[in-house]
C-alpha positions as CSV (number, residue, x, y, z in Angstrom):
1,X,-20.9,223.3,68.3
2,X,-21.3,222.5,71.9
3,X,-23.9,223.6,74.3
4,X,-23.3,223.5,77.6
5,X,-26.7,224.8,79.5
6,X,-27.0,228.7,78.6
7,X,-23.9,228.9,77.4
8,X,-22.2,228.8,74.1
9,X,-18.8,227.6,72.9
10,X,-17.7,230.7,71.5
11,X,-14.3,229.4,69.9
12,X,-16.5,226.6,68.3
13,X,-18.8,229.4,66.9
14,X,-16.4,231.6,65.7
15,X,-14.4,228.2,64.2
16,X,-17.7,227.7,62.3
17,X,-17.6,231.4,60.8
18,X,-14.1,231.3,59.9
19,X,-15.1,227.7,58.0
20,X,-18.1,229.6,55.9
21,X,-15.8,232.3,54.7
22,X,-13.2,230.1,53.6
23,X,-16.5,228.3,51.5
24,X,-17.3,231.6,50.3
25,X,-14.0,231.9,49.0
26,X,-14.6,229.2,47.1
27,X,-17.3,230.4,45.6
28,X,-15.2,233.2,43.9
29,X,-12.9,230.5,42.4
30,X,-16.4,229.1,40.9
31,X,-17.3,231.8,40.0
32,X,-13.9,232.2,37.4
33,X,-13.5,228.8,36.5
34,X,-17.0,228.8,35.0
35,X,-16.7,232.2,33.3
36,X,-13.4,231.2,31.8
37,X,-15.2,227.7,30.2
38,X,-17.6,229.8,28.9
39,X,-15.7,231.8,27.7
40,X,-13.1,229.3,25.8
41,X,-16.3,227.2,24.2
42,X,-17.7,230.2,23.0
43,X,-14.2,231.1,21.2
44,X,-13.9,227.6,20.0
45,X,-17.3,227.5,19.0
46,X,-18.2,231.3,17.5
47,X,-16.9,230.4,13.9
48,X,-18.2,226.6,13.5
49,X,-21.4,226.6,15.1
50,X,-23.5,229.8,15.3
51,X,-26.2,228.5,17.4
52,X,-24.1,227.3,20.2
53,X,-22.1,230.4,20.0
54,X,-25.5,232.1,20.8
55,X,-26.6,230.0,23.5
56,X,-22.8,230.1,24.7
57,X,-22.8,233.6,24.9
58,X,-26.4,234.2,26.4
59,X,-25.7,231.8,29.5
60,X,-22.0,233.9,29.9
61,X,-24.3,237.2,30.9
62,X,-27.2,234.8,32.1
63,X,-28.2,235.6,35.6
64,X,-26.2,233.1,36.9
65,X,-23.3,235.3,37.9
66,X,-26.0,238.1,39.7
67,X,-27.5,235.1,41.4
68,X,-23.8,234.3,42.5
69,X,-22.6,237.3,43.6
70,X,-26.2,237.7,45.0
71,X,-25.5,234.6,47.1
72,X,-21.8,236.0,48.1
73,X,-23.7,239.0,49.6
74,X,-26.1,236.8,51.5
75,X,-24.2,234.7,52.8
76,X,-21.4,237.2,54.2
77,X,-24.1,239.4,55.4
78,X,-25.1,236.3,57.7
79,X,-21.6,235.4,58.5
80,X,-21.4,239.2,59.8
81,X,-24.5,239.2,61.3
82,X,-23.6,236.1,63.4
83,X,-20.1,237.1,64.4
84,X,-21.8,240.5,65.6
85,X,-24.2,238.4,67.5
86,X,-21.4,236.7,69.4
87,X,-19.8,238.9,70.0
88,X,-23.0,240.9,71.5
89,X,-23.4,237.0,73.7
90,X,-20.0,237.2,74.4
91,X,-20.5,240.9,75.9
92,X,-23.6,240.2,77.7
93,X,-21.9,237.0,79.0
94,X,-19.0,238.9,80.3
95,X,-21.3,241.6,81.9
96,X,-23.5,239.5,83.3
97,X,-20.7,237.7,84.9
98,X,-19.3,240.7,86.3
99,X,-22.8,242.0,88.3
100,X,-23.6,238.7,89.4
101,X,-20.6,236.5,90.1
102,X,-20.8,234.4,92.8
103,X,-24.9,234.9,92.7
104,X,-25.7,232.2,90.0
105,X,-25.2,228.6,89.6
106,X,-25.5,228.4,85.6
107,X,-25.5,224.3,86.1
């Protein structure tokens, strides 16, 4: 993202947002494709071999997924936070612009 003096490249910003949601979205595809391994080891594995059937079973409501869905909330908390922020810049920006145009040289 480019800085230009005081100001920010607000397209750039907001093309970075709309690049960490579609990572976050990602994150829910994750989030399935691992439960559904799980899932299909555990069922191929529950009448042959007890143990890993255990194990299998004990990582499928392991912390893992609250870490995950943890992370999810983070993580779009920030990307809400941020768009909130420029937005606030590109008020302040706008405002600032309109009480002292002409007034400032921002170079």
């Amino acid at each position: 993202m480019a800085i230009d003096g005081w100001r920010i490249d607000i397209a750039a910003a907001r093309q970075v947002l709309a690049a960490a949601e579609s990572d976050l979205n990602g994150l829910d595809d994750m989030d399935v494709v691992i439960s559904t391994a799980i899932s299909d080891a555990l069922h191929s594995t529950a009448s042959k071999a007890m143990a890993t059937a255990s194990a299998l079973s004990m990582l499928g409501t392991d912390p893992f997924e609250i870490d995950l869905a943890s992370t999810n909330a983070h993580i779009t908390t920030a990307i809400e936070s941020t768009r909130s922020a420029i937005t606030a810049y590109e008020h302040g920006d706008s405002e600032m612009a309109r009480h002292y145009d002409g007034l400032v040289d921002p170079k």
